[in-house]
N, CA, C and O atoms as a Maestro MAE file, in Angstrom:
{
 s_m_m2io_version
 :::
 2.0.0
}

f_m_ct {
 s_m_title
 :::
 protein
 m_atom[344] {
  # First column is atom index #
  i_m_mmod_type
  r_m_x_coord
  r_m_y_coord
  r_m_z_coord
  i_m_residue_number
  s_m_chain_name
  s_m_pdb_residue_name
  s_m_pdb_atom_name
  i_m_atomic_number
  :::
  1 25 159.251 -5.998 198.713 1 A "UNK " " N  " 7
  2 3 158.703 -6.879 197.695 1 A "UNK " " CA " 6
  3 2 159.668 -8.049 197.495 1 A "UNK " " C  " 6
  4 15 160.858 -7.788 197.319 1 A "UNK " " O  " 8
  5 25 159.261 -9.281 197.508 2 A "UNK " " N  " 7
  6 3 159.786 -10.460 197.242 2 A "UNK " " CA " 6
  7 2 160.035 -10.729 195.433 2 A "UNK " " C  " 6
  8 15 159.296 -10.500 194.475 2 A "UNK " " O  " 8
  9 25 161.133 -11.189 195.513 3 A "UNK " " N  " 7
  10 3 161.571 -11.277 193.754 3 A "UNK " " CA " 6
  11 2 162.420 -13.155 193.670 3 A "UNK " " C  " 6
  12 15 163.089 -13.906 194.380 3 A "UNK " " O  " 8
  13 25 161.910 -13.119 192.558 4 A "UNK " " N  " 7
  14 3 162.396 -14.554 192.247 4 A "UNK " " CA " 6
  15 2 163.023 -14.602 190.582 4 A "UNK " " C  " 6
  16 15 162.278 -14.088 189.748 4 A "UNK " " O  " 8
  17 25 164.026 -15.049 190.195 5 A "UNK " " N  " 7
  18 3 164.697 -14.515 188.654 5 A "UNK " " CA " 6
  19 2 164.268 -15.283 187.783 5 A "UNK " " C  " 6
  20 15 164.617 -16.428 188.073 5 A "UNK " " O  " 8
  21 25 163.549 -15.242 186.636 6 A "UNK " " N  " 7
  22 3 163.547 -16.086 185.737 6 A "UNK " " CA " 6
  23 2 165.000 -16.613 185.078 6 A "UNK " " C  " 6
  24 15 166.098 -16.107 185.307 6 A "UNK " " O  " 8
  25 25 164.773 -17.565 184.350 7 A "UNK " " N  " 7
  26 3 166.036 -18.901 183.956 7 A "UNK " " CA " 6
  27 2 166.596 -17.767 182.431 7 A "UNK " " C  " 6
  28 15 167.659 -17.944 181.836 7 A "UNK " " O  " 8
  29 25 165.812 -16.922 182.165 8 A "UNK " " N  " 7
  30 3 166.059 -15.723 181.197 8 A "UNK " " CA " 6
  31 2 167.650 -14.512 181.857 8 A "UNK " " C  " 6
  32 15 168.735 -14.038 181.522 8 A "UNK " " O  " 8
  33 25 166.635 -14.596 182.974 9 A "UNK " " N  " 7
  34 3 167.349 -13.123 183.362 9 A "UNK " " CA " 6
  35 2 169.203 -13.729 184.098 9 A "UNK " " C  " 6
  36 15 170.327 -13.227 184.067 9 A "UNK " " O  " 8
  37 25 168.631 -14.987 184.663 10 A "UNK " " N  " 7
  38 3 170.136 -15.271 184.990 10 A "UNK " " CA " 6
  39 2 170.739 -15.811 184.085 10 A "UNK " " C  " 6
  40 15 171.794 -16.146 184.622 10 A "UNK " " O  " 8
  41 25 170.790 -16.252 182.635 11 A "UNK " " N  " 7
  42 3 171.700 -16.279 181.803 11 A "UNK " " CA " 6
  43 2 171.653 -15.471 181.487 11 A "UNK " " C  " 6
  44 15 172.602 -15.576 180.710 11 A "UNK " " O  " 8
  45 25 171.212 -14.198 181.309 12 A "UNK " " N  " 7
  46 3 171.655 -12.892 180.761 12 A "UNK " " CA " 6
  47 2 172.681 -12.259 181.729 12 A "UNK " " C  " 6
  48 15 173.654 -11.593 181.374 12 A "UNK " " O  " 8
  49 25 172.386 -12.511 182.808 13 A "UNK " " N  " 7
  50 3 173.395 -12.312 184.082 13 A "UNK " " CA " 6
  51 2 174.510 -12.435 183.879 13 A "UNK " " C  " 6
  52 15 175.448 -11.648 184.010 13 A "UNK " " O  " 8
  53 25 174.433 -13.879 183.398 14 A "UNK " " N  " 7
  54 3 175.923 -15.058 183.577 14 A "UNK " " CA " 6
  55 2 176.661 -14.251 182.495 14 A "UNK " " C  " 6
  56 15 177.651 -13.520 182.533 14 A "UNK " " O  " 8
  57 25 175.801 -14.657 181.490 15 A "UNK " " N  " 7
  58 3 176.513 -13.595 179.722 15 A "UNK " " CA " 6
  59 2 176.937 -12.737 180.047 15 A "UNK " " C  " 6
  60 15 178.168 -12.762 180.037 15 A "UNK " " O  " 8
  61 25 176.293 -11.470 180.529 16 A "UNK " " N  " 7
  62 3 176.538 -10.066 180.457 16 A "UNK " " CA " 6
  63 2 177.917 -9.445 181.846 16 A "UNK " " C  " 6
  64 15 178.330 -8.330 182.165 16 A "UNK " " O  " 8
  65 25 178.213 -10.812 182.303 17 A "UNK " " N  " 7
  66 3 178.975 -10.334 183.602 17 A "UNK " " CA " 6
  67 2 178.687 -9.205 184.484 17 A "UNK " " C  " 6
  68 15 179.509 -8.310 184.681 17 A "UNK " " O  " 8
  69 25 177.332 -9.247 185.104 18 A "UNK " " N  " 7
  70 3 176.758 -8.471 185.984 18 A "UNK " " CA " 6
  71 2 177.036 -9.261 187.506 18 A "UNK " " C  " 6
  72 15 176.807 -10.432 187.808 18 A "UNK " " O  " 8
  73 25 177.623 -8.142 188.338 19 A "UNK " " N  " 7
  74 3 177.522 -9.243 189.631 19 A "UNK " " CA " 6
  75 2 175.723 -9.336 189.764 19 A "UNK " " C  " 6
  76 15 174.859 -8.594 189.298 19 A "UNK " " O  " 8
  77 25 175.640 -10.346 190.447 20 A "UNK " " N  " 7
  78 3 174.151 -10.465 190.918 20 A "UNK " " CA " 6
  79 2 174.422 -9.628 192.771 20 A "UNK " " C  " 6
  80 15 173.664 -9.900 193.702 20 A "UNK " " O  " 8
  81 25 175.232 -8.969 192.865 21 A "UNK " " N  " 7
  82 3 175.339 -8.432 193.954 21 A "UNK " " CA " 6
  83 2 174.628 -6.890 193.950 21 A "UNK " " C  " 6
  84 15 173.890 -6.240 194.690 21 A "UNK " " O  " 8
  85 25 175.442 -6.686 192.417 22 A "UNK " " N  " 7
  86 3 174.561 -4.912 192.368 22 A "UNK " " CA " 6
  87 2 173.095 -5.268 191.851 22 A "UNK " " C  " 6
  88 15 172.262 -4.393 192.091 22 A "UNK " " O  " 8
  89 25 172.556 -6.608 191.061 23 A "UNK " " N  " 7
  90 3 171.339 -6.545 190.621 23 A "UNK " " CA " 6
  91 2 170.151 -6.360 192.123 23 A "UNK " " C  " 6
  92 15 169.275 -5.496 192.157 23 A "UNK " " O  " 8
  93 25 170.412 -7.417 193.288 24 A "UNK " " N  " 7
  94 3 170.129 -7.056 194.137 24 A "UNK " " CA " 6
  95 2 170.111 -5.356 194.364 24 A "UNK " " C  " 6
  96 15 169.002 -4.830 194.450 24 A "UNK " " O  " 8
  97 25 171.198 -4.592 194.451 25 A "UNK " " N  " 7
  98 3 171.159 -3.376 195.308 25 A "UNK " " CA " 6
  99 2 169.961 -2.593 194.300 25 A "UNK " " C  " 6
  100 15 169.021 -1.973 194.796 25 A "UNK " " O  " 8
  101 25 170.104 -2.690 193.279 26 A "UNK " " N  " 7
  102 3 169.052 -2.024 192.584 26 A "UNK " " CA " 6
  103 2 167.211 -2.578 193.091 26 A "UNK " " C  " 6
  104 15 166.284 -1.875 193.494 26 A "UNK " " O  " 8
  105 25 167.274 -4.223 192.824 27 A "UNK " " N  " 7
  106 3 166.079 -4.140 193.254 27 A "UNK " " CA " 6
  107 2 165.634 -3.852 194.833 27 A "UNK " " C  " 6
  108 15 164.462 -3.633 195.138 27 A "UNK " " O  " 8
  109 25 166.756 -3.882 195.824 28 A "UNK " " N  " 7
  110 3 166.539 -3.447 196.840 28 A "UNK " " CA " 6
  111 2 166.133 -1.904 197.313 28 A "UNK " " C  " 6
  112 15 165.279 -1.654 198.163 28 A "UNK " " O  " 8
  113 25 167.066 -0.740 196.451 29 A "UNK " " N  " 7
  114 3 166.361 0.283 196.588 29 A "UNK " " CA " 6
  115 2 167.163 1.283 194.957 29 A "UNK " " C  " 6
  116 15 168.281 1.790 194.864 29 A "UNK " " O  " 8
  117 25 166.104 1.232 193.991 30 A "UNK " " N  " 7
  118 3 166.821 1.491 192.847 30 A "UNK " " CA " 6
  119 2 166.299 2.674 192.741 30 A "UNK " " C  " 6
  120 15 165.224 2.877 193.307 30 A "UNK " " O  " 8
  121 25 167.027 3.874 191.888 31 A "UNK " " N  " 7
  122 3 167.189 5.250 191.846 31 A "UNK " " CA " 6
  123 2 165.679 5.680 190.883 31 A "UNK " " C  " 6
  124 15 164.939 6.590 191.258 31 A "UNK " " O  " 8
  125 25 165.497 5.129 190.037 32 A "UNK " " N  " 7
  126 3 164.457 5.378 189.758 32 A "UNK " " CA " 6
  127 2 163.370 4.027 189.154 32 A "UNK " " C  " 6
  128 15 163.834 2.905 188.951 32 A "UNK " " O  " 8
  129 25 162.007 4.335 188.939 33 A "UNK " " N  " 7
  130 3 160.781 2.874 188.663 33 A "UNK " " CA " 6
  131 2 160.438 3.382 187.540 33 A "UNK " " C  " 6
  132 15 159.888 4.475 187.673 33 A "UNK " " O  " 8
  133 25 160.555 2.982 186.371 34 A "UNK " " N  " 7
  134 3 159.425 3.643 185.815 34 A "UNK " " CA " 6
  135 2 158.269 2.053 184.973 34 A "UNK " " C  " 6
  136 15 158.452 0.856 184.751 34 A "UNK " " O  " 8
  137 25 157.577 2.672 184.853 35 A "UNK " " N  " 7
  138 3 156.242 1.774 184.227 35 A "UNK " " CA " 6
  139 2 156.545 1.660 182.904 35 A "UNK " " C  " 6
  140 15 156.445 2.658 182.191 35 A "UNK " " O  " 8
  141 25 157.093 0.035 182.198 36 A "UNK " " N  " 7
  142 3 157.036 -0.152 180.894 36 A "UNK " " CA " 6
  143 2 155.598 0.058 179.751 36 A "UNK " " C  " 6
  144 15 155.320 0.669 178.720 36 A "UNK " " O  " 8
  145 25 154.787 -1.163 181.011 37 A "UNK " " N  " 7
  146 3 153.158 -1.791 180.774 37 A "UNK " " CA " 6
  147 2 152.555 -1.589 181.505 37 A "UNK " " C  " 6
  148 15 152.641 -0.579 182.203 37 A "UNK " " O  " 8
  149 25 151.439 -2.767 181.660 38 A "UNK " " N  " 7
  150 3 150.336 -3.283 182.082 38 A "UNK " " CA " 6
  151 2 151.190 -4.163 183.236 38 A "UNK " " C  " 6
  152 15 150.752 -4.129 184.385 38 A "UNK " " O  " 8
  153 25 152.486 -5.005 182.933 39 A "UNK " " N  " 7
  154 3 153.046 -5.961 183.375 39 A "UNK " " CA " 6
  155 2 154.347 -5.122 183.899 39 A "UNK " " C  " 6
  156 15 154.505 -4.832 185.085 39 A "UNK " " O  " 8
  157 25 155.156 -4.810 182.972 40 A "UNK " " N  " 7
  158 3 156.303 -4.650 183.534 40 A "UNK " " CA " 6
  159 2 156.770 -3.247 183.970 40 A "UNK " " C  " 6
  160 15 156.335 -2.270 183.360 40 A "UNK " " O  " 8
  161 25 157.706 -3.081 185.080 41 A "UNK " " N  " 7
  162 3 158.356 -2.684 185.740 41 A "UNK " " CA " 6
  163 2 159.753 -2.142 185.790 41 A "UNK " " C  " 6
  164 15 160.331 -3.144 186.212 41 A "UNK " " O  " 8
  165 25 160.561 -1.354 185.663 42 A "UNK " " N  " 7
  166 3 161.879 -0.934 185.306 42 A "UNK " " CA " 6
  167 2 162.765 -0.835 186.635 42 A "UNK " " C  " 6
  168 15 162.382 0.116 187.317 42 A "UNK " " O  " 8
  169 25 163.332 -1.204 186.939 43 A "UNK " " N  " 7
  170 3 163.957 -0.167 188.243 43 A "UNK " " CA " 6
  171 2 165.462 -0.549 187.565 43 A "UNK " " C  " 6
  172 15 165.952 -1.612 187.184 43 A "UNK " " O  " 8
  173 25 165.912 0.733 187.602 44 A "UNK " " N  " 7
  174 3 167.125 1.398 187.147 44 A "UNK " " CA " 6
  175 2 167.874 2.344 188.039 44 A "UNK " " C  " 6
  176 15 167.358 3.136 188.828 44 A "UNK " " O  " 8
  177 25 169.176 2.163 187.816 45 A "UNK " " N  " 7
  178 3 170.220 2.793 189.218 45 A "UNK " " CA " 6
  179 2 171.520 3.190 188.207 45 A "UNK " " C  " 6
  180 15 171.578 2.805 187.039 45 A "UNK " " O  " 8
  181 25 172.675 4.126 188.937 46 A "UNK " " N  " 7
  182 3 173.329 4.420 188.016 46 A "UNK " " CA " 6
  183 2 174.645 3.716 188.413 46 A "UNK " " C  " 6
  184 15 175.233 4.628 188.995 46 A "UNK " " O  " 8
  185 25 175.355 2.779 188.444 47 A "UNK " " N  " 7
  186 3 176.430 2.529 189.262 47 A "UNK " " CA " 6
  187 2 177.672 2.257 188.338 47 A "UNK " " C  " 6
  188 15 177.617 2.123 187.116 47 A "UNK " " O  " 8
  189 25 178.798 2.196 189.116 48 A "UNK " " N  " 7
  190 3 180.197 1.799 188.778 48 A "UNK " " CA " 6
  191 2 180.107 0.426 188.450 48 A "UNK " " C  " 6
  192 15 179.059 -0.218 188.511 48 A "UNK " " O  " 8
  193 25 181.130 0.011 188.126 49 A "UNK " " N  " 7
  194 3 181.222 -1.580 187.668 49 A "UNK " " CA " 6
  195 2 182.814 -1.546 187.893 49 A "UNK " " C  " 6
  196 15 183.566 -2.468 187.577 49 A "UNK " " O  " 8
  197 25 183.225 -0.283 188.515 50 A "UNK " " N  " 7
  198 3 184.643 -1.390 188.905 50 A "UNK " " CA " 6
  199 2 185.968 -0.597 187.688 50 A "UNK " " C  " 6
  200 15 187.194 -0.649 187.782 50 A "UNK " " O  " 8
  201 25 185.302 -0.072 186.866 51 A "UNK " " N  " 7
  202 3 185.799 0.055 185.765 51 A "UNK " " CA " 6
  203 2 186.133 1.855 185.994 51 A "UNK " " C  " 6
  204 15 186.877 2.415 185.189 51 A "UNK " " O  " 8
  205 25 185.628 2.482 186.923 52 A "UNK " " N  " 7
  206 3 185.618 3.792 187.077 52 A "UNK " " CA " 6
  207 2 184.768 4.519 185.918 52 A "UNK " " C  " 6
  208 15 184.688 5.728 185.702 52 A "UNK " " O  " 8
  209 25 184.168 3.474 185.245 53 A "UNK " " N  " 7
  210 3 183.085 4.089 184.437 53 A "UNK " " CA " 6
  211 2 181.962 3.832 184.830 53 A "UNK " " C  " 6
  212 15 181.803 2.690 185.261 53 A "UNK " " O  " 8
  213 25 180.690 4.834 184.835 54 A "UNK " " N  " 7
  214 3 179.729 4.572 185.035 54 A "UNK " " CA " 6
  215 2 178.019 3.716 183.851 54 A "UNK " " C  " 6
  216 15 177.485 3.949 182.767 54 A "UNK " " O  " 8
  217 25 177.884 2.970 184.727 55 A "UNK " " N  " 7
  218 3 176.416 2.656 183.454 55 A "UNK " " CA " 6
  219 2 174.873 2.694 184.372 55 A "UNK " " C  " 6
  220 15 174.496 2.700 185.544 55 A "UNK " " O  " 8
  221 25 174.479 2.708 183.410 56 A "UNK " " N  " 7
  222 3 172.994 2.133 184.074 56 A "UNK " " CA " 6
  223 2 172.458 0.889 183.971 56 A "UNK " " C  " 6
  224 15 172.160 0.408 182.877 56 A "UNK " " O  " 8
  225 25 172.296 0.277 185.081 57 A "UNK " " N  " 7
  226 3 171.753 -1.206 185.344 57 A "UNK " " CA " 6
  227 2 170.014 -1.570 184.960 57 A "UNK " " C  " 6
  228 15 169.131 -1.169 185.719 57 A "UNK " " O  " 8
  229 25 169.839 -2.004 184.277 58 A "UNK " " N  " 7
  230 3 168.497 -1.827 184.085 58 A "UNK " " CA " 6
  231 2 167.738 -2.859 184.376 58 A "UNK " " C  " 6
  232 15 167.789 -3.613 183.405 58 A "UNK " " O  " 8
  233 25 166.642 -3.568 185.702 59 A "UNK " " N  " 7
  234 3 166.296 -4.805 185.965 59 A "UNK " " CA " 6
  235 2 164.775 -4.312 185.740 59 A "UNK " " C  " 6
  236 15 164.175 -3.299 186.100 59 A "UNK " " O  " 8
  237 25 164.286 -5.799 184.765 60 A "UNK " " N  " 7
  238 3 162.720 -5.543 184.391 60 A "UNK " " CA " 6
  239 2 162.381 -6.578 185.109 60 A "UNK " " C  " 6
  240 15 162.925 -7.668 185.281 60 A "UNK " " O  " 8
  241 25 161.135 -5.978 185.628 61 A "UNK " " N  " 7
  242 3 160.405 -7.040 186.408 61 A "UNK " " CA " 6
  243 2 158.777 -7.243 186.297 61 A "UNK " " C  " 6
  244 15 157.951 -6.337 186.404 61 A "UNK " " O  " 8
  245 25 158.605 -8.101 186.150 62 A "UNK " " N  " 7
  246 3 157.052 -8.938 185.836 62 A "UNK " " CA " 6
  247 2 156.063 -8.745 187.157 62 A "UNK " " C  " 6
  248 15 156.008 -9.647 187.993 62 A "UNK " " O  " 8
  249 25 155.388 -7.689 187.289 63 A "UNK " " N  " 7
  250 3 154.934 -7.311 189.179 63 A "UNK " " CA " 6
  251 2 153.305 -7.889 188.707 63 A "UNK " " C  " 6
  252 15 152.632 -7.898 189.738 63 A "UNK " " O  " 8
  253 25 152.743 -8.209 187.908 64 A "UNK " " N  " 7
  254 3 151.653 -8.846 188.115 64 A "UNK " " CA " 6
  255 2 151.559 -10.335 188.959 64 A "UNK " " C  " 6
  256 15 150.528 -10.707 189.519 64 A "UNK " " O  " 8
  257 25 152.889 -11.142 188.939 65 A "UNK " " N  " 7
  258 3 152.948 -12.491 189.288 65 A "UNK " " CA " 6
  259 2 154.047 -11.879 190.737 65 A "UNK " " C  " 6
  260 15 154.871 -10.998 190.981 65 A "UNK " " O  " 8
  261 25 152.990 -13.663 191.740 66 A "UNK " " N  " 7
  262 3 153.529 -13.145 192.990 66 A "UNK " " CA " 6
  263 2 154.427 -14.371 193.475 66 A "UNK " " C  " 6
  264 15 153.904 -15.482 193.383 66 A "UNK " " O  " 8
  265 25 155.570 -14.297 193.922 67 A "UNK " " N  " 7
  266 3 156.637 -12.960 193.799 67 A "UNK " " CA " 6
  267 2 156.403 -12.482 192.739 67 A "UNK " " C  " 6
  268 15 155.482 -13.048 192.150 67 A "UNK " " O  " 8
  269 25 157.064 -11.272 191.989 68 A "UNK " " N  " 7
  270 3 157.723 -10.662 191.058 68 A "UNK " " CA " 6
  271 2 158.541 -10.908 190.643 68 A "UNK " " C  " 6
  272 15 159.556 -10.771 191.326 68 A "UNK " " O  " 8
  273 25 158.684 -11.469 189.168 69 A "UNK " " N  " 7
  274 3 159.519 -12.438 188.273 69 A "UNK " " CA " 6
  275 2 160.814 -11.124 187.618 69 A "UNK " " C  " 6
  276 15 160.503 -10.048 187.109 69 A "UNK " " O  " 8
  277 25 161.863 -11.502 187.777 70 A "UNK " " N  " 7
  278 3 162.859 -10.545 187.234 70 A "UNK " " CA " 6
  279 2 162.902 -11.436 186.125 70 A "UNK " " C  " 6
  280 15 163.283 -12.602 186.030 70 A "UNK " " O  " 8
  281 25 162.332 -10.467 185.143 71 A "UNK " " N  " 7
  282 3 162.176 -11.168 183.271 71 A "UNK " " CA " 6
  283 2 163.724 -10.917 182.587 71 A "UNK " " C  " 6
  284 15 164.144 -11.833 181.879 71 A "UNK " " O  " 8
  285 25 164.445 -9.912 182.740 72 A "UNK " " N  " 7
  286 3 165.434 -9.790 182.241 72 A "UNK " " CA " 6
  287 2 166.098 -8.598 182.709 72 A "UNK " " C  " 6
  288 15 165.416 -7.629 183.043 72 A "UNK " " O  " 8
  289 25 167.577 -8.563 182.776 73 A "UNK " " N  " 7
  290 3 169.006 -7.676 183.517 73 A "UNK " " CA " 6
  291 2 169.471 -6.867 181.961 73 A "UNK " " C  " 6
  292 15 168.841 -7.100 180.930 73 A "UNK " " O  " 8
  293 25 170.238 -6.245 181.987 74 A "UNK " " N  " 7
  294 3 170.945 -5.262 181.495 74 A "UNK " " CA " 6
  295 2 171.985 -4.233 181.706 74 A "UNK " " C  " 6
  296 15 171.554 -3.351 182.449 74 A "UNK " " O  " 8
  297 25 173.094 -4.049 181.352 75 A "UNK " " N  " 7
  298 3 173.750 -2.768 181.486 75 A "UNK " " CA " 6
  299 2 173.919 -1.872 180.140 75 A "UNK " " C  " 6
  300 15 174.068 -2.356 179.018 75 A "UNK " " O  " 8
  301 25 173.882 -0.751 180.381 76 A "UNK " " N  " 7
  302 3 174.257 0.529 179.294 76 A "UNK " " CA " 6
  303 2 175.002 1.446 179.928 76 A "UNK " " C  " 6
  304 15 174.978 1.890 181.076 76 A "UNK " " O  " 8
  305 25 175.963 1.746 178.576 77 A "UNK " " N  " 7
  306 3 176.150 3.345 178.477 77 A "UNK " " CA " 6
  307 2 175.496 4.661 178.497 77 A "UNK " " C  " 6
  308 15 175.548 5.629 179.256 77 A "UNK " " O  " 8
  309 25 174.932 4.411 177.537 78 A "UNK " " N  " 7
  310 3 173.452 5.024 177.133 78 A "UNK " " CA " 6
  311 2 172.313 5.581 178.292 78 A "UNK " " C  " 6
  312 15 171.084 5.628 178.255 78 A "UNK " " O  " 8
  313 25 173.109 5.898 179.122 79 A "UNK " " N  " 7
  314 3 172.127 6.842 180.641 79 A "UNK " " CA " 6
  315 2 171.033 7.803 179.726 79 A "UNK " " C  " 6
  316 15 169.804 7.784 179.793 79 A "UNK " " O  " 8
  317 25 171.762 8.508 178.995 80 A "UNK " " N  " 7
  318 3 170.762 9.878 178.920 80 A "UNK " " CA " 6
  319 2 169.493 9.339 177.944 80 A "UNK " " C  " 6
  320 15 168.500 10.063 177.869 80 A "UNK " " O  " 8
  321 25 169.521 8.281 177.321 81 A "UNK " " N  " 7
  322 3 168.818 7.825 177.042 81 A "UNK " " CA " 6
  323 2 167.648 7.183 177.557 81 A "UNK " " C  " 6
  324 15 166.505 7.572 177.314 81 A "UNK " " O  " 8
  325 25 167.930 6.231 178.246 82 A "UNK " " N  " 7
  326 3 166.820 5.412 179.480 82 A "UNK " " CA " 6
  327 2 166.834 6.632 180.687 82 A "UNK " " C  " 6
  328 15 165.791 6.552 181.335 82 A "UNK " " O  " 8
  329 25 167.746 7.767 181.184 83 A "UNK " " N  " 7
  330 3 167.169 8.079 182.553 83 A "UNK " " CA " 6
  331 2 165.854 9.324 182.254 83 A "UNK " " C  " 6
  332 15 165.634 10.241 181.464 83 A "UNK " " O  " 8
  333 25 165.426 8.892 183.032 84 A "UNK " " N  " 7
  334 3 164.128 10.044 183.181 84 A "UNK " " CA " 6
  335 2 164.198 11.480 184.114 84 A "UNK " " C  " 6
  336 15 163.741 11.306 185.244 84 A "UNK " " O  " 8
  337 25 164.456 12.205 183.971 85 A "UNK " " N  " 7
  338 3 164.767 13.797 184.701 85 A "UNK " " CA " 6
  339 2 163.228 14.129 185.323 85 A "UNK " " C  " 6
  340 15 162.395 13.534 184.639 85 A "UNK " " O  " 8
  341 25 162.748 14.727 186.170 86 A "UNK " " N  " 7
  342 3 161.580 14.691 186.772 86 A "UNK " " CA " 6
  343 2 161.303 16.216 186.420 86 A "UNK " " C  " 6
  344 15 160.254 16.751 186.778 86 A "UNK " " O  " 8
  :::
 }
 m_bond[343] {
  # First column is bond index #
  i_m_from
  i_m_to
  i_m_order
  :::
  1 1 2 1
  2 2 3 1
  3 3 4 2
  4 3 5 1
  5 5 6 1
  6 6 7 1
  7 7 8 2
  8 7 9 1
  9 9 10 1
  10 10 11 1
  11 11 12 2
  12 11 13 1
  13 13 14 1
  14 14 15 1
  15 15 16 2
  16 15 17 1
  17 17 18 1
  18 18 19 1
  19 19 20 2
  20 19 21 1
  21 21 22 1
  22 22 23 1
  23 23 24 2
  24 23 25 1
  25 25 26 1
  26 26 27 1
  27 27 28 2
  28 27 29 1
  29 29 30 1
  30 30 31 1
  31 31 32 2
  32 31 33 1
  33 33 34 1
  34 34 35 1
  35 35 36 2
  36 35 37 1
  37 37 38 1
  38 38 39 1
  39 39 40 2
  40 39 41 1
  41 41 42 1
  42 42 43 1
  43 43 44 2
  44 43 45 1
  45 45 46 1
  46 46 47 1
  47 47 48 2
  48 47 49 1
  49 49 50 1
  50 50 51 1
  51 51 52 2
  52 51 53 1
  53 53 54 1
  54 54 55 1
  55 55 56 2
  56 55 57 1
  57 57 58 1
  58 58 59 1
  59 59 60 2
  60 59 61 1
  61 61 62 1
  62 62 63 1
  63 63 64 2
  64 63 65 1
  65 65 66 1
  66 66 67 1
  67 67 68 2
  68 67 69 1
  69 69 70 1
  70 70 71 1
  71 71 72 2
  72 71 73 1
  73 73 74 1
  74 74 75 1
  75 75 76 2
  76 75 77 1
  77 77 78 1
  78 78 79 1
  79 79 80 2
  80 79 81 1
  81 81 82 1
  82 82 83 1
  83 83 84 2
  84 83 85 1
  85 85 86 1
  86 86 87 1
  87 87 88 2
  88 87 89 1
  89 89 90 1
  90 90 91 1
  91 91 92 2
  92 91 93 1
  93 93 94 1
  94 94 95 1
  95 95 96 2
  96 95 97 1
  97 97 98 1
  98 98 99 1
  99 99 100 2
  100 99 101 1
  101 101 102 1
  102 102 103 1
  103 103 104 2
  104 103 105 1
  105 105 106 1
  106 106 107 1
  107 107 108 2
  108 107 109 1
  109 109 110 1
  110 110 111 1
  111 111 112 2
  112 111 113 1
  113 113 114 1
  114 114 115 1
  115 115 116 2
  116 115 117 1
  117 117 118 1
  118 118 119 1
  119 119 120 2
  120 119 121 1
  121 121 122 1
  122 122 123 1
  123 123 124 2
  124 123 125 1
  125 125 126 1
  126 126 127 1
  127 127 128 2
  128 127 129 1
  129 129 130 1
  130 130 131 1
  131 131 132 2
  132 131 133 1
  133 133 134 1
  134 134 135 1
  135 135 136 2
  136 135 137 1
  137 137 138 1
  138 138 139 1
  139 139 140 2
  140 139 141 1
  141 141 142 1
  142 142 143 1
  143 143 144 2
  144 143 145 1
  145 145 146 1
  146 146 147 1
  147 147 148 2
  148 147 149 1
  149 149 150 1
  150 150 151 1
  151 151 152 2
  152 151 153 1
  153 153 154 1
  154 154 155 1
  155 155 156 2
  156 155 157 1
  157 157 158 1
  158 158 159 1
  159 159 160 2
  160 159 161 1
  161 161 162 1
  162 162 163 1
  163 163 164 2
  164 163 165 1
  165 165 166 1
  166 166 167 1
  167 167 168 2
  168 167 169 1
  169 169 170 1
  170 170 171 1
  171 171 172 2
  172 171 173 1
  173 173 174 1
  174 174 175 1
  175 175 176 2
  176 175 177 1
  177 177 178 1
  178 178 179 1
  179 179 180 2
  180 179 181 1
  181 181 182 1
  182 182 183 1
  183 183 184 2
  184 183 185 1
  185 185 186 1
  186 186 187 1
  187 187 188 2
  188 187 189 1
  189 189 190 1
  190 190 191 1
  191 191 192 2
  192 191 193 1
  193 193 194 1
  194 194 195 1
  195 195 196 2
  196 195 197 1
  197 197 198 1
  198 198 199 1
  199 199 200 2
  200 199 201 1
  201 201 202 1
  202 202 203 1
  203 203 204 2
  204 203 205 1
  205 205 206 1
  206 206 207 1
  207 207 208 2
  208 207 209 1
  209 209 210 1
  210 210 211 1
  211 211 212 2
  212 211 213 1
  213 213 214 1
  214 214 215 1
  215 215 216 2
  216 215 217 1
  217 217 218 1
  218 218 219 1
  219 219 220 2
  220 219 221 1
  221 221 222 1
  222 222 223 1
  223 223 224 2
  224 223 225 1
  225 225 226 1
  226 226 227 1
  227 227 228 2
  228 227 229 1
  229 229 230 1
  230 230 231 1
  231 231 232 2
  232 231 233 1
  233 233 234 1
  234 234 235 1
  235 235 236 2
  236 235 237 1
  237 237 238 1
  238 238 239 1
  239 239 240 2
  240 239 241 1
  241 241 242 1
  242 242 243 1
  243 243 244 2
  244 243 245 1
  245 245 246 1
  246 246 247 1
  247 247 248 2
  248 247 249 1
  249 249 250 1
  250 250 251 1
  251 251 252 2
  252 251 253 1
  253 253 254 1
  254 254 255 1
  255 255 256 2
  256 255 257 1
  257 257 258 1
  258 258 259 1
  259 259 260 2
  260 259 261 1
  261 261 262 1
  262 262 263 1
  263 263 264 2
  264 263 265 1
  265 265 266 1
  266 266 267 1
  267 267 268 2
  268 267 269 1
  269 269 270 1
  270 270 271 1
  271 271 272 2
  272 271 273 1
  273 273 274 1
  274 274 275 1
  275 275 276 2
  276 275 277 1
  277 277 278 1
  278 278 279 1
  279 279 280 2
  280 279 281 1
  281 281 282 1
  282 282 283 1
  283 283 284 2
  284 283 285 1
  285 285 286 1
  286 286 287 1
  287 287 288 2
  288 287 289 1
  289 289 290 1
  290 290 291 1
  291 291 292 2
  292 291 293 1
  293 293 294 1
  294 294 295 1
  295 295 296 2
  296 295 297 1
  297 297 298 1
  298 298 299 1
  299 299 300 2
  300 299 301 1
  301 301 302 1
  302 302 303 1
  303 303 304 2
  304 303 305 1
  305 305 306 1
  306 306 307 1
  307 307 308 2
  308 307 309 1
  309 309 310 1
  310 310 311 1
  311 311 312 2
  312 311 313 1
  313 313 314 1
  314 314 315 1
  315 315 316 2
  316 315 317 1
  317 317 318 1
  318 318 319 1
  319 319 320 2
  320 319 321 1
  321 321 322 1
  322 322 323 1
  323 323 324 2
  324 323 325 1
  325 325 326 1
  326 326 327 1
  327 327 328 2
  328 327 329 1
  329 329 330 1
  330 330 331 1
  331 331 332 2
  332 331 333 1
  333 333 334 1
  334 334 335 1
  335 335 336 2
  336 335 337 1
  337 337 338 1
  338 338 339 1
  339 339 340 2
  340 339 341 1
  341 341 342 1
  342 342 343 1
  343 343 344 2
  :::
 }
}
């Protein structure tokens, strides 16, 4: 799937000091999808940041519009919260 970032998600980028290197690895193949909406899209991964601590990366994406608009980035602590156990 082809992705293009909204002017949202990369100042949240810039702010939040996320490389745009791991945002890629997530939307390239992220650990889990889950369905917000009608519209949006979750894909979430659990990774390092360097820090030897772990978070969860959280990239929402707009999959009705083509490409697929990355609406907004995120990191948390807060795993057990957002991850979903199957």
């Amino acid at each position: 799937m082809n992705f293009r970032f909204s002017s949202h998600a990369l100042e949240e980028i810039e702010k939040r000091k996320i490389p745009i290197s791991l945002v890629e690895v997530v939307l390239e193949n992220p650990q889990q999808t889950l369905q917000q909406d009608e519209e949006i899209t979750v894909y979430q991964s659990q990774l390092a940041f360097g820090t030897g601590k772990h978070y969860l990366l959280r990239v929402f994406i707009n999959i009705t519009i083509d490409p697929a608009v990355v609406a907004t980035v995120y990191r948390t602590s807060q795993i057990k919260k957002h991850w979903r156990n199957p």
